[in-house]
C-alpha positions, 0 to 999 in steps of 0.5 A: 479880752479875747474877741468873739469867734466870726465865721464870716462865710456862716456855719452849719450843723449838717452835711455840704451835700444836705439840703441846708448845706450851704444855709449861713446858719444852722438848721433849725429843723433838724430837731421839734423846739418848744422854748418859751421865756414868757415875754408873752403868754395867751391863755388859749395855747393852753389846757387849764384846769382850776381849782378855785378862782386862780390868776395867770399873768405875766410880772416884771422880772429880767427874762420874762416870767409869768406868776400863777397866783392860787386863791387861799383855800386847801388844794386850790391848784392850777392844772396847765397843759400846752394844747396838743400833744407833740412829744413822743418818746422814741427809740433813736430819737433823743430828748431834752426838757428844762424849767426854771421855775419858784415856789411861793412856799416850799414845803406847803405846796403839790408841785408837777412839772415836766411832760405828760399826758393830757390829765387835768388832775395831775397832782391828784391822780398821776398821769398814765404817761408822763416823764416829769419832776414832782413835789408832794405837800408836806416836804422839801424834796424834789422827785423824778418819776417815768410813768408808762400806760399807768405803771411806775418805771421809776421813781427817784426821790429826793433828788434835790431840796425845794426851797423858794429861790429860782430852781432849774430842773431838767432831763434828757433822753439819750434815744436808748433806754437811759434818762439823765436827771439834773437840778440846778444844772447839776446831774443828779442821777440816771435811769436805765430803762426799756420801759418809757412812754410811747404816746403823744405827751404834752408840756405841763405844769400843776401847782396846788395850795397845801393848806388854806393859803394862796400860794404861787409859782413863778415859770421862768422858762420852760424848753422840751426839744426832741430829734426829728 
């Protein structure tokens, strides 16, 4: 078995003339990081909007994870946004975003996630602004869509199958004008586009029923990291 590589004297990700040029670690600032494994969750970092009496907590799974359980009736939906908007998508600057989350049901269920617009009707109206994953009531299929000042850039469908196993789904920004789009770890597709959203975007999540039945979704993990 091979040994861990060991860098004694520490290791950088900047010039020896930077600032953080002699830190023994890397330099955490270079890039804005929101990473959340839901160890711990407090409804006051986030923007909700119910439909219907729905509950979020956290439950017993290897990683952390919290359950967000809807009440039983046709389009109950729980709408969530971290509060304040602090991702903007700009030119030079890249982008990466990441969700690791599962559905209780993969075809009966409305499904958004990704960054937005502050909008507490997500799934019922689309967001003005927003580079997000969504999942429409009645079928099995993921799509990936740009929405700019309340136009439709892109539009992908059928990127990847729903199903009720955990799934990763995750894009990136090269700074330029192209998106990657992944499932599963696995690239799916790009988008080369001028036209992306400029304003202020916040990390969301909606999840609503698509018949009367209480439905829930289980957030693994979510990252949305952007260059300084």
């Amino acid at each position: 078995m091979s040994s861990p590589f060991r860098a004694s004297n520490g290791i950088t990700n900047v010039a020896s003339s930077n600032f953080m040029g002699q830190a023994l670690n890397l330099d955490p600032t270079l890039t804005h990081r929101y990473f959340n494994d839901f160890d711990v969750y407090a409804a006051a970092d986030w923007t909700i909007t119910d439909t219907g009496a729905n509950t979020r907590a956290l439950t017993n799974a290897d990683g952390g994870a919290l359950l967000i359980t809807n009440a039983a009736a046709d389009n109950d939906v729980s709408n969530m946004q971290l509060v304040g908007e602090s991702f903007t998508f700009a030119s030079g600057k890249k982008v990466w975003v990441k969700y690791r989350i599962t559905l209780s049901d993969a075809t009966q269920s409305d499904c958004v996630v990704g960054l937005c617009i502050l909008d507490t009707t997500l799934i019922a109206s689309a967001p003005t602004d927003g580079v997000y994953f969504r999942k429409d009531d009645g079928d099995t299929q993921w799509d990936f869509t740009v929405r700019a000042s309340s136009a439709m850039v892109s539009d992908n469908s059928n990127i990847g199958t729903a199903s009720t196993s955990a799934v990763v789904l995750g894009y990136y920004f090269d700074g330029v004008n192209k998106f990657e789009y992944w499932f599963d770890n696995t690239l799916i597709g790009t988008v080369e586009t001028t036209g992306f959203p400029t304003t202020e975007l916040s990390v969301s999540m909606a999840i609503q029923n698509g018949e009367a039945v209480a439905k829930t979704l289980t957030w693994d993990l979510v990252l949305a990291e952007k260059e300084r």
